[in-house]
PAFIRO-323727 format. One record per residue (C-alpha): x, y, z. Coordinates in steps of 0.001 Angstrom, whole numbers, plus 500000, padded with zeros to 6 digits. Example, Ala and Ser with C-alpha at 12.3 -4.5 7.8 and 13.67 -1.06 7.14 Angstrom:
512300495500507800513670498940507140
END
This chain:
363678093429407460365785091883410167365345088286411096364226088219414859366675086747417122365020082637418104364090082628421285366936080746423771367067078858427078367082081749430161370390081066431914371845081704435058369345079958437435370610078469440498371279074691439921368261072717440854366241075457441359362438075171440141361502078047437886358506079533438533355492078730436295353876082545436796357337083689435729358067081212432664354896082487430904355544086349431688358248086030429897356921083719427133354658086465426841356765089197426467358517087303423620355420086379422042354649090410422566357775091527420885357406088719417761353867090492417294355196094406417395358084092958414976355554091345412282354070094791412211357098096627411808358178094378408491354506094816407514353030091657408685349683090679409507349271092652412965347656095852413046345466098086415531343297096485417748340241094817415959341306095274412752339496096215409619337409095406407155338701092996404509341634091856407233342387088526408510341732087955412095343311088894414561345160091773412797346011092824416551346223091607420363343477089076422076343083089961425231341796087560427808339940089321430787340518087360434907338009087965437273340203086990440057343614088692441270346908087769439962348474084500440734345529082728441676344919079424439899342611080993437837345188083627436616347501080876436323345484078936433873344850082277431568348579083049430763349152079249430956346683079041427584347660082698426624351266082196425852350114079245423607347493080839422088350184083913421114352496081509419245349756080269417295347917083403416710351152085357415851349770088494417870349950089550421531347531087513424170347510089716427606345613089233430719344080091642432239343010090916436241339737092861436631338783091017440161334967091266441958331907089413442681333642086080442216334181086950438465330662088525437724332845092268437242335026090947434507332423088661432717329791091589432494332454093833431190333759091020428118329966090881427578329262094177426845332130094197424460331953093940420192331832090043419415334845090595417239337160088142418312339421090282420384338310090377423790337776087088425928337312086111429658338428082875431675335445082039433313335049079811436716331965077148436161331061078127440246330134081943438860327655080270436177326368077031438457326701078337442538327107082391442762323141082577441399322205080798444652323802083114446522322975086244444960319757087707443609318627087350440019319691090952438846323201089873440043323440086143438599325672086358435082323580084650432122325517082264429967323501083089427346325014086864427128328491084930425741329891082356423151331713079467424818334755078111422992336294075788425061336467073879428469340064073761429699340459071798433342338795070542436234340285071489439845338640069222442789337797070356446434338765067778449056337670068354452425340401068645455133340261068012459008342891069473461102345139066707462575343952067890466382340360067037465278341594063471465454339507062674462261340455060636459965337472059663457868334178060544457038333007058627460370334994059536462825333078063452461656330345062009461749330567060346465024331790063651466611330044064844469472329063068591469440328547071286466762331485071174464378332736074351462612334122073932458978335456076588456321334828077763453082336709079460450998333674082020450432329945082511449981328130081359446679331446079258446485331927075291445815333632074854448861330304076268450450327832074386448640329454071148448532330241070998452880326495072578453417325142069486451058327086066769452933326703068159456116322390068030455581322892064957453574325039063117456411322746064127459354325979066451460693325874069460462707327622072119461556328928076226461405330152077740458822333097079621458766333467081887455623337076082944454586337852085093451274339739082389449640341074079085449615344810080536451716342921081777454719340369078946454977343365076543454518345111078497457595342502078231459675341997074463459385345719073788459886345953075846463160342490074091464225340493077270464534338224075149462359338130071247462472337257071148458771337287072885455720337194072042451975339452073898449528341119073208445887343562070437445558346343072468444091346415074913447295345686072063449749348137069098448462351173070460450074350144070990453380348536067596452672351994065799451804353570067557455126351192066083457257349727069383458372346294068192457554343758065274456652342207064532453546338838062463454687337041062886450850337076064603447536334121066221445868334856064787443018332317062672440757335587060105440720339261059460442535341734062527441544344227061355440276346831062993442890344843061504445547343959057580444534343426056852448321340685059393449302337562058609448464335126060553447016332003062106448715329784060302446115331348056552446828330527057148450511326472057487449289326470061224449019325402062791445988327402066203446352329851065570443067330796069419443300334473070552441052335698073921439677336017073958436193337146076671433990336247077696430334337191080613427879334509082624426609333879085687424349330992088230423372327852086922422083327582086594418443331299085751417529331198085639413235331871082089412677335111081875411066336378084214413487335009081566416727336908078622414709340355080472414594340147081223418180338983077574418739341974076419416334344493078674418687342981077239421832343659073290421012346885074265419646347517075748423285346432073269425244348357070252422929351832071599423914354202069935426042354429072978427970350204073548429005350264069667429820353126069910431913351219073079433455348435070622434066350494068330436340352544071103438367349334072869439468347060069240440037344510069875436854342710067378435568342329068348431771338676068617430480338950070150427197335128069508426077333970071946423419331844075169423951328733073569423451329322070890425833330410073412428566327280075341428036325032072008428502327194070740431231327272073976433648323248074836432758322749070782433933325050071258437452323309074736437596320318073121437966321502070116439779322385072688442433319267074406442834317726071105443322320260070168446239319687073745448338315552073009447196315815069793448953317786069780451743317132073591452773320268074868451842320740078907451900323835079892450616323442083567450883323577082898454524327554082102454543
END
């Protein structure tokens, strides 16, 4: 058979220019695509989708299923660990978007797939731990209908105040006379629960303001149509740098590392230690060996130069913990959670 051309540098970008990360992995993809269609064409180890008895795994694609729309940080981190998980593999890795319900569509839909190795999700921690105190039990996604493999990154909230507010710490908002408006980036969201628990926590009086995502919420705070509002680091951190807005705390259990001066919510005597993290799952009832090659891919994914470089660009803190300590970790914040709306009164269904 023919030798495949080795992949070379894309040239003809504009000096200095920044190539864009979204774009870099399509077409990391693609190559890792064509590598795959070219092992089967010499009679390699790539077949039809999910195989055959007797065959190695994968003999075929791996698809990983978003519940979010394209280039969102959560789509981001999917082809990010994709296009790793394709050299490794030696077979296609696509993402499919398959947005709703804050990633309930997509995760009911892997579930309800074969546990054969060949379909997976990217799963937020907020759908497992927050969206069930939003929602009603028939509509809350069990953890227990999927096999974790591994925990990939943390991405913090920080909350914001608009620089007409005049705040510029948690005092000064707490010292504010009159009902303050702040807002999330959603219902059943972290950016929701964690303002609603330092708001009761802190004794302040507040609205909230629901937006559909982090961009609008971000907007709104910015043009001071709210004084505050809490949304992810990576979306926040350049209008932070221009000056366009305040950080006055992170939700963070400790300092982020791209913000050492803010302090945290939790070192200013709140307990509200509320983060997004993000883990890939599959079908219930993976066959082992099959759970420890995708496992095997993943780490190999995640070690490159390229996914750690990923990391810093887009303001991740890695936290590659293993499927078993995900599971443990989100069922303990699930509950921590409850506990916080229990205590302090807390409806989240109520925006």
């Amino acid at each position: 058979m023919t030798t495949p051309t080795p992949r070379t540098p894309r040239r003809g970008a504009p000096s200095g220019a920044r190539r864009s990360p979204l774009t870099s992995r399509v077409a990391l993809g693609a190559t890792a695509a064509f590598a795959a269609l070219t092992l089967a064409a010499c009679g390699g180890n790539v077949g039809a989708a999910g195989g055959g008895e007797g065959e190695d795994f994968p003999s075929g694609p791996v698809t990983i299923t978003v519940g979010q729309d394209a280039g969102g940080s959560t789509d981001l981190i999917a082809r990010a660990v994709a296009e790793g998980m394709a050299e490794d593999l030696g077979v296609a890795v696509p993402v499919v978007n398959r947005a709703g319900a804050n990633g309930a569509v997509a995760t009911e839909e892997v579930a309800g797939k074969p546990a054969d190795g060949y379909e997976l999700v990217l799963l937020n921690a907020s759908l497992i731990t927050i969206t069930p105190l939003a929602v009603s039990e028939d509509e809350a996604v069990d953890l227990g209908k999927l096999d974790v493999l591994k925990g990939l990154s943390q991405d913090d909230y920080v909350l914001l105040a608009s620089v007409d507010s005049g705040f510029e710490n948690l005092d000064d908002l707490k010292g504010a006379s009159g009902e303050i408006k702040y807002g999330t980036t959603g219902v059943g969201t972290g950016s929701q629960l964690a303002q609603a628990a330092l708001f009761a926590q802190a004794e302040i009086d507040g609205t909230a303001v629901p937006f559909d995502s982090g961009s609008p919420a971000l907007t709104a705070v910015v043009g001071d149509q709210v004084q505050v509002a809490t949304v992810q680091l990576g979306e926040a951190k350049p209008q932070i740098d221009a000056g366009k807005v305040v950080p006055l705390l992170a939700f963070s259990a400790e300092r982020n590392q791209f913000l050492p001066d803010v302090p945290t919510a939790v070192e200013e005597g709140y307990d509200v230690p509320v983060s997004q993290y993000r883990a890939l799952a599959a079908p219930k009832g993976l066959p082992e060996d099959v759970k420890a090659r995708l496992v095997e891919s993943i780490d190999a994914a995640i070690a490159s130069d390229t996914y750690t470089s990923f990391n810093e660009n887009n303001l991740l803190t890695p936290h590659e913990i293993s499927g078993d300590e995900v599971t443990t970790e989100w069922t303990e914040l699930a509950d921590k959670y409850r506990a916080l709306t229990e205590e302090y009164d807390i409806s989240l269904a109520e925006g």
